[in-house]
N, C-alpha and C positions, 0 to 999 in steps of 0.2 A: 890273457892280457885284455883292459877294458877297452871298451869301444872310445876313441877320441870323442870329447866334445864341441861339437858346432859354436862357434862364439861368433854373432852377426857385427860386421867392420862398417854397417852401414851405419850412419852417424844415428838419424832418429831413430833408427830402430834402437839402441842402444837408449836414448833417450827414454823411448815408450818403453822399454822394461823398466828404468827409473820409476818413472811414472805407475807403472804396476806394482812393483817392490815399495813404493812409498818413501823412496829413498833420493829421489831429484829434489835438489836444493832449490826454493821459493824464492825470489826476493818480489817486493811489493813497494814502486815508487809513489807517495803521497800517502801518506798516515791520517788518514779524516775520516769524514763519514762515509766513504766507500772504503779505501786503501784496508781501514783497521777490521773490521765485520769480515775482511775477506781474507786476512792475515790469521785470522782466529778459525776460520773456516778451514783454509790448507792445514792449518796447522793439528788442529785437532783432529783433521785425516790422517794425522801422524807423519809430515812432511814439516821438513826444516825449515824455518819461516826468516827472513831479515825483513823487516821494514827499512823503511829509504826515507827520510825526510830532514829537510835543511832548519825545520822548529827545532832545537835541543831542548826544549820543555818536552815537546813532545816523546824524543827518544827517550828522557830521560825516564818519563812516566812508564815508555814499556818494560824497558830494561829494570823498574822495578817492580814490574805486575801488577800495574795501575791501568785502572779503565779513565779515558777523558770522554768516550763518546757513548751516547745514552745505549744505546743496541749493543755493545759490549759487557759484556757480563763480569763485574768487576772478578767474581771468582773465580770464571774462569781464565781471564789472563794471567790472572796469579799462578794455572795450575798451568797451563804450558809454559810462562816464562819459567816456573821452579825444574817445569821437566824437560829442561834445552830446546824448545821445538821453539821457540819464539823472543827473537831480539832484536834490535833496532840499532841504526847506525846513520850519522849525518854523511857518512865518507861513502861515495859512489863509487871507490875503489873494489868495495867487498863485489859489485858487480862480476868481477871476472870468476871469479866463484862459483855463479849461479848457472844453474840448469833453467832456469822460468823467471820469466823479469815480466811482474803484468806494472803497466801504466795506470795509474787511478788520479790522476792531479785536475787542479779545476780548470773549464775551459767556459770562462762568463762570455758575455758577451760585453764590447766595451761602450763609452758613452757615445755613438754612433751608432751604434747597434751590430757592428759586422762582429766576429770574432775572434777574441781575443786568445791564439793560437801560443803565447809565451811559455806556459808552464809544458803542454804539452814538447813545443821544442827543445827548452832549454834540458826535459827528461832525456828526447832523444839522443842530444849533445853530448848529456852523461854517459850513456849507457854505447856511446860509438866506440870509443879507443874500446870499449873493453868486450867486443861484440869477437865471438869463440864460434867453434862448432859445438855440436849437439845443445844446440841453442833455441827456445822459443819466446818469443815475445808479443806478447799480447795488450794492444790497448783498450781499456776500459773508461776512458773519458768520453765524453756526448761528444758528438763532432759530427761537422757535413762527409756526407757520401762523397771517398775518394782521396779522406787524409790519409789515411793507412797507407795505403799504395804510395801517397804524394810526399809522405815525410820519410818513410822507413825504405822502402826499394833503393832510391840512392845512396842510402850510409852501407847498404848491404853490396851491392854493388862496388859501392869504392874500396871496402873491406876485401873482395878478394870469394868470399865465401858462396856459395851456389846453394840458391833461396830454393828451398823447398827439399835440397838433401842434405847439406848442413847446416841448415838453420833454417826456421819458420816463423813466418809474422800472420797474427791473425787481429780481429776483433771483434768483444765480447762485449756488450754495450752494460753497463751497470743495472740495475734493476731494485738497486736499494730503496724501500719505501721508511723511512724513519718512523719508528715507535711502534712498525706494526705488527699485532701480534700472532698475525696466524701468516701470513706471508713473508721470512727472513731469507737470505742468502743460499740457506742451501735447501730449501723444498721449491723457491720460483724456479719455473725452467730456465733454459741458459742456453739463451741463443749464440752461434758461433760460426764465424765466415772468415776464411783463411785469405791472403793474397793469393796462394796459391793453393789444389784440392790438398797436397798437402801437408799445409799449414790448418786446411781444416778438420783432419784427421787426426793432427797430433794435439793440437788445443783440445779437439772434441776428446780425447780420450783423456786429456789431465783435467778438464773438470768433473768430466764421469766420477774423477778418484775423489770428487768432494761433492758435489750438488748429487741430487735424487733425478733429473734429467737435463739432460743437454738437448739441444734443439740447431743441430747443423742446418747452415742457409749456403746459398752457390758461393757466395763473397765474404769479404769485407766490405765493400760497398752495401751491398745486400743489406749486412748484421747492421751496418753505420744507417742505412735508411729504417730498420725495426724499430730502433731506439726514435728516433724524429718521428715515426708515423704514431708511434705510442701515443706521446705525448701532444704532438700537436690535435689527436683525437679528443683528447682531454682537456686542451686549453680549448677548442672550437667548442666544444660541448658546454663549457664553463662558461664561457661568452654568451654563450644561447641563452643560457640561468639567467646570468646576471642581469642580462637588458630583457629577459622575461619577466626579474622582478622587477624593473623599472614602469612595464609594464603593465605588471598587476596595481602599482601602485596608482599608474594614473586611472584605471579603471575601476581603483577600489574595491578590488579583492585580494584575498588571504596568498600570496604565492607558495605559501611552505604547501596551506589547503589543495592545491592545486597540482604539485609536487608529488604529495604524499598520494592523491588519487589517482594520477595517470600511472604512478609506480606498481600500479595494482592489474595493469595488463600484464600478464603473462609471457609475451612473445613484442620482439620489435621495438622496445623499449628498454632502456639505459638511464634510470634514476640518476642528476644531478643538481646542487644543492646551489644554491647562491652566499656572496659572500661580500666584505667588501674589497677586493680584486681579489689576485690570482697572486701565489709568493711559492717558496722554495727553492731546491736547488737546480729544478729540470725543468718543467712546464713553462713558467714565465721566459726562459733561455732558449728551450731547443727548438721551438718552430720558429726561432729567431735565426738559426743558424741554416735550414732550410732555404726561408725566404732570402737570406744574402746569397747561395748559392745560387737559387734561380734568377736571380737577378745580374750574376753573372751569365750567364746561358739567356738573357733579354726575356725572361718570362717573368710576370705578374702573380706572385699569388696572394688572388684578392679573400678569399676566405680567413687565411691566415692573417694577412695587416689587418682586416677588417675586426677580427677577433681579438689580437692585440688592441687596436685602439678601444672596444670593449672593453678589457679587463683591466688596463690601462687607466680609464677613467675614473672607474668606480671608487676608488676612495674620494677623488672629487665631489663624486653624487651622494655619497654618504657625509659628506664634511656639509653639503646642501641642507640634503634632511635634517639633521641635525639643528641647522639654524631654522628651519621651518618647524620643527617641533619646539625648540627653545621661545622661537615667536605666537606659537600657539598659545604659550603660557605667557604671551605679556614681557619675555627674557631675552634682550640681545645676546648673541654670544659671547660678543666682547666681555669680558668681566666672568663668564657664567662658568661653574665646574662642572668638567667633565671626566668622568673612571674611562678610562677602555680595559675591558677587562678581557685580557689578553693580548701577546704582542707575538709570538712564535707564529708561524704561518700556518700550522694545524695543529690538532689537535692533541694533547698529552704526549710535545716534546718538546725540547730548549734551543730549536732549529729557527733565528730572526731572517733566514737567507731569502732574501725579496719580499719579506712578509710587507701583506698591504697596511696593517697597523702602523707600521713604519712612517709612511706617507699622511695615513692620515691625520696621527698624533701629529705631525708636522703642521699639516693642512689647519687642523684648530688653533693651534699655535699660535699661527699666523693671523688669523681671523681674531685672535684677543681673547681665546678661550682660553680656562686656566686648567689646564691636562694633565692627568697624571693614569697610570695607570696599575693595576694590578693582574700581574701570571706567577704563579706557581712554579712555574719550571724555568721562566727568566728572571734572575732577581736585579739584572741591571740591564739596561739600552745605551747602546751609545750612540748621539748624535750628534752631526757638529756641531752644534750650539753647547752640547753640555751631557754628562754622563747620567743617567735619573735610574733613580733607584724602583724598583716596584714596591706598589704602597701596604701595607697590611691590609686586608680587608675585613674593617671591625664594621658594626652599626653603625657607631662614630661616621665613620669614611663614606659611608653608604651613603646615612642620613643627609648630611650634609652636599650631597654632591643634585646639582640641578638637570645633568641628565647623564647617566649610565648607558654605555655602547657595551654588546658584547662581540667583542673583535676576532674573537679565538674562542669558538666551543668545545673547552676543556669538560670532556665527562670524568675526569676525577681532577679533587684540592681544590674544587670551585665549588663551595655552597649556595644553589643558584635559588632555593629557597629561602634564606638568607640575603638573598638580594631583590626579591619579590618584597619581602618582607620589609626590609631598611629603606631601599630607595625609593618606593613608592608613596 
């Protein structure tokens, strides 16, 4: 007679063999430029995939193994949606369903600057009535240190269910960098801080089953402070740039010159570049969502405003230069053409999210300059005044134009010789 087999009643453990076997159901709320890269990730680890999002364009596109977003490899969604591991659903229903529900929706800040906590709620809202055991849930939107705890501990609570044996909430802060090609989704490490230790052990172990390393912290607070200290690193650093090339200018030296030689120390230095502000989907936002925090707790943090209104400015100071060069030549800018040549907020992607091109094609505008621009990878802007198409860039275009900005250093579809050449 064989020996009985042990089968564990305990709820996650049951879960974490899902997660082992590759056989725990995925769902992913917000289908964008995180939600999707991460749906294609579980998925291809060979784990059931729903996306969640209230666009029907967008369902529609997964559900035919169509890519909409540049980091998605059109072929490959074709080949997990042909091979059932991936589909898409506007109905929050299919929730009850799922073994792992990560959150990815956007969290801006609003025109006040505090943050704009709607999408994140209204995911929560969904995902209540249908909250199970053997349950995890993990938010991946930027947020201040202590929404995890502050949004999700109550619905779990009023559910009945006991957080940390039948069911775990962690967070896992996004890490998406758009276009780039040696850093994706599953080689960055992957930081991960549970409500509870348990919630950190069972998140840490279903990314294990996709990413190359996971990176446990004590919290969610913890993981929610990685993601803010990232970034506000990078926007303070950027700030330094910018008003160092304001600098150079008044002193009359080369800044890029200046740049490229201190980048030649070895130790202690942190090469960054100047621009005309600071755009995207994280850096311009998340030391935003820091400082409204501490400003609930009565602290000041002056580094951070200080470097917002830095980065802040800069299409101003650039929309300056501009008439001070046009004046060099004898040209008001009222009346005068200007290319900006590029609108996406870096470099070789179709991402306008905060880009400072934005502002400053505005900024000329206004001043009477007659603006137009050319990018490769956006072929339209939308602004209030008017939708504008991006221009062709012939000689014709070049020639004619009285001064060329380059807004966006596109190293491929921009022949920058060609514009040495014309617009000079």
């Amino acid at each position: 007679m064989s020996a009985p087999v042990a089968v564990s009643t305990n709820p996650m453990e049951q879960l974490k063999e899902r997660f082992i076997t590759r056989t725990a159901k995925v769902g992913i709320i917000g289908m964008g430029y995180v939600g999707y890269p991460m749906a294609l990730l579980a998925a291809s680890a060979g784990f059931p995939v729903t996306g969640i999002d209230v666009d029907e364009n967008r369902v529609a596109a997964i559900n035919r193994g169509e890519s909409y977003i540049q980091d998605v490899p059109p072929d490959e969604a074709k080949r997990l949606h042909e091979a059932g591991l991936l589909r898409a659903t506007t109905e929050y229903g299919a929730i009850a369903d799922l073994d792992v529900v990560l959150i990815t929706v956007p969290t801006p800040l609003n025109k006040t600057g505090d943050p704009d906590m709607t999408h994140v709620i209204d995911a929560r809202e969904e995902v209540r009535p249908h909250l199970h055991a053997e349950m995890l849930i993990v938010l991946e939107s930027t947020t201040y240190p202590g929404t995890t705890e502050e949004l999700f501990l109550p619905i779990i609570e009023e559910s009945g269910l006991r957080l940390g044996t039948d069911i775990c909430v962690a967070f896992s802060p996004e890490r998406i960098d758009p276009g780039n090609p040696t850093w994706g989704p599953r080689n960055t490490p992957k930081v991960v801080g549970g409500v509870t230790p348990e919630g950190s052990e069972v998140a840490a172990l279903f990314y294990e089953q996709i990413v190359e390393r996971v990176v446990p912290v004590s919290s969610s607070s913890a993981a929610e402070m990685v993601k803010l200290y990232e970034n506000t690193f990078r926007a303070i650093n950027i700030a330094l740039v910018n008003e160092l090339a304001i600098i150079c200018h008044l002193l009359q030296v080369d800044v890029w010159e200046i740049v490229e030689a201190a980048g030649t120390k070895p130790f202690g230095f942190m090469a960054f570049y100047p621009g005309p502000g600071l755009g995207g989907h994280c850096i311009p936002v998340d030391p935003g969502y820091l400082a409204w925090k501490m400003r609930s707790l009565e602290y000041k943090t002056r580094f951070i405003d200080l470097a917002t209104e830095v980065n802040t400015q800069m299409p101003a100071w650039v929309a300056t230069r501009a008439a001070e060069l046009l004046n060099e030549e004898a040209k008001p800018i009222k009346g005068s053409k200007i290319l900006l040549l590029g609108m996406a907020y870096k470099n070789d992607i179709d991402d306008l999210r905060e880009s400072p091109a934005l502002d400053l094609f505005e900024l000329l505008r206004r001043r009477g300059a007659e603006v137009c621009f050319h990018d490769p990878y956006c072929p339209t802007v939308k602004f209030d005044h008017a939708v504008v198409q991006s221009r062709e860039m012939t000689p014709e275009l070049l020639a004619e134009q009285d001064l060329v900005i380059i807004t966006t250093g596109h190293k491929k579809r921009v022949d920058y010789h060609a514009v040495l050449q014309h617009a000079s």
